[in-house]
C-alpha positions as CSV (number, residue, x, y, z in Angstrom):
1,X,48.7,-24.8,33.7
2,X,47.8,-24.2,30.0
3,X,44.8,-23.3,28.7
4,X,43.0,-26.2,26.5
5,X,42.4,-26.0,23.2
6,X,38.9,-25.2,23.2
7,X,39.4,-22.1,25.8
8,X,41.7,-21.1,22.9
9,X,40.8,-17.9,20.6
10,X,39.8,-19.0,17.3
11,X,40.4,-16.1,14.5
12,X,37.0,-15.1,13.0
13,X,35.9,-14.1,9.3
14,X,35.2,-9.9,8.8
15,X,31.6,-9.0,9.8
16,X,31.7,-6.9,6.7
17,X,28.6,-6.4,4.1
18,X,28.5,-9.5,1.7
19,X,26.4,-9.2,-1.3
20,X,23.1,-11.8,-1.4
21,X,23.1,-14.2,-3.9
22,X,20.7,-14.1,-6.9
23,X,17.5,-16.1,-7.2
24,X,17.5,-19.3,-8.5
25,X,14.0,-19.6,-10.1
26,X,11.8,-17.0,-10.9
27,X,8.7,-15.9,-8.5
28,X,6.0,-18.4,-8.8
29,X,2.8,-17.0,-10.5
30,X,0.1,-16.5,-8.2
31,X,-2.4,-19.5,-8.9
32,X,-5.6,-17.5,-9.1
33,X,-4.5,-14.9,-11.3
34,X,-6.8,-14.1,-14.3
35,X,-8.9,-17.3,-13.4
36,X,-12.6,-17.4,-14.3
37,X,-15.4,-18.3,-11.8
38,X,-15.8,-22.2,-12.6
39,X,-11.9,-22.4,-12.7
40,X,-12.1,-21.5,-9.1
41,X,-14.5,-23.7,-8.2
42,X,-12.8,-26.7,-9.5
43,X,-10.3,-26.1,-6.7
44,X,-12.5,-26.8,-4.2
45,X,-11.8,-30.7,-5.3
46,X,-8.7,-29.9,-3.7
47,X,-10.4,-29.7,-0.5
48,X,-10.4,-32.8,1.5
49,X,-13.6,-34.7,2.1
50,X,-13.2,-35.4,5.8
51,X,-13.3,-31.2,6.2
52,X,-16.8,-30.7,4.0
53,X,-18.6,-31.1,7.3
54,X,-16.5,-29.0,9.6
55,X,-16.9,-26.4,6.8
56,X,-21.2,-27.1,7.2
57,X,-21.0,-26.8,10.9
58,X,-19.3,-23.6,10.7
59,X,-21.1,-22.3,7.8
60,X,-24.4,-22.8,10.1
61,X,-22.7,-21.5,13.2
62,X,-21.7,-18.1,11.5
63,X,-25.6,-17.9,9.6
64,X,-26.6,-18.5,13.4
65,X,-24.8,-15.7,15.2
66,X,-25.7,-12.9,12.3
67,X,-29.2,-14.0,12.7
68,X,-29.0,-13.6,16.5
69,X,-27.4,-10.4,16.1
70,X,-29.4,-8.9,13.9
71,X,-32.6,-9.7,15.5
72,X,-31.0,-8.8,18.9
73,X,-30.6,-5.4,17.4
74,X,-33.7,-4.9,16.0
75,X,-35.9,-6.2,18.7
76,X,-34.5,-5.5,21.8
77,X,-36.2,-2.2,22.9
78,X,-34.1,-1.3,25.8
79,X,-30.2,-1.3,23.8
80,X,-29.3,2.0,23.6
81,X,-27.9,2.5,20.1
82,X,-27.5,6.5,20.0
83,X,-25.5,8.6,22.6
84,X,-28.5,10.4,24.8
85,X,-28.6,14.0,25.3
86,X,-26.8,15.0,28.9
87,X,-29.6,18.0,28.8
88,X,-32.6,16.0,28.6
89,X,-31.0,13.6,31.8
90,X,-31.3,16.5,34.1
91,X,-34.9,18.0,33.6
């Protein structure tokens, strides 16, 4: 019986280094670079109109939890906020 074609060993090209080949355009400038306020802000017309209010709701989520937080923090009398001293525990 004969082996079939596909069991077969097939020669194979030299693993060896090969050099890469050059870019063909240059590197794209970075879109914001050296742009003034108000240029910036006519890229927001980019933006979609279907995610404006996902961008609300989460604008009023995040303003939510750093209010929380913050009053949390300063209202809550019983959050420990400094390390206590072991030597005052034991007296």
């Amino acid at each position: 019986m004969y082996p079939t074609l596909m069991l077969r060993m097939q020669p194979t090209r030299s693993l060896g280094m090969q050099p890469t080949r050059p870019l063909f355009r240059p590197m794209p400038k970075e879109e914001h670079s050296a742009h003034t306020i108000s240029q910036r802000l006519r890229t927001l017309k980019k933006i979609p109109p279907e995610l404006m209010p996902l961008g609300v709701v989460l604008g009023v989520a995040i303003g939510f939890a750093i209010y929380s937080l913050g009053n949390k923090l300063v209202t809550d009398k019983t959050l420990r906020l400094h390390k206590t001293n072991r030597s005052e525990n034991f007296k």
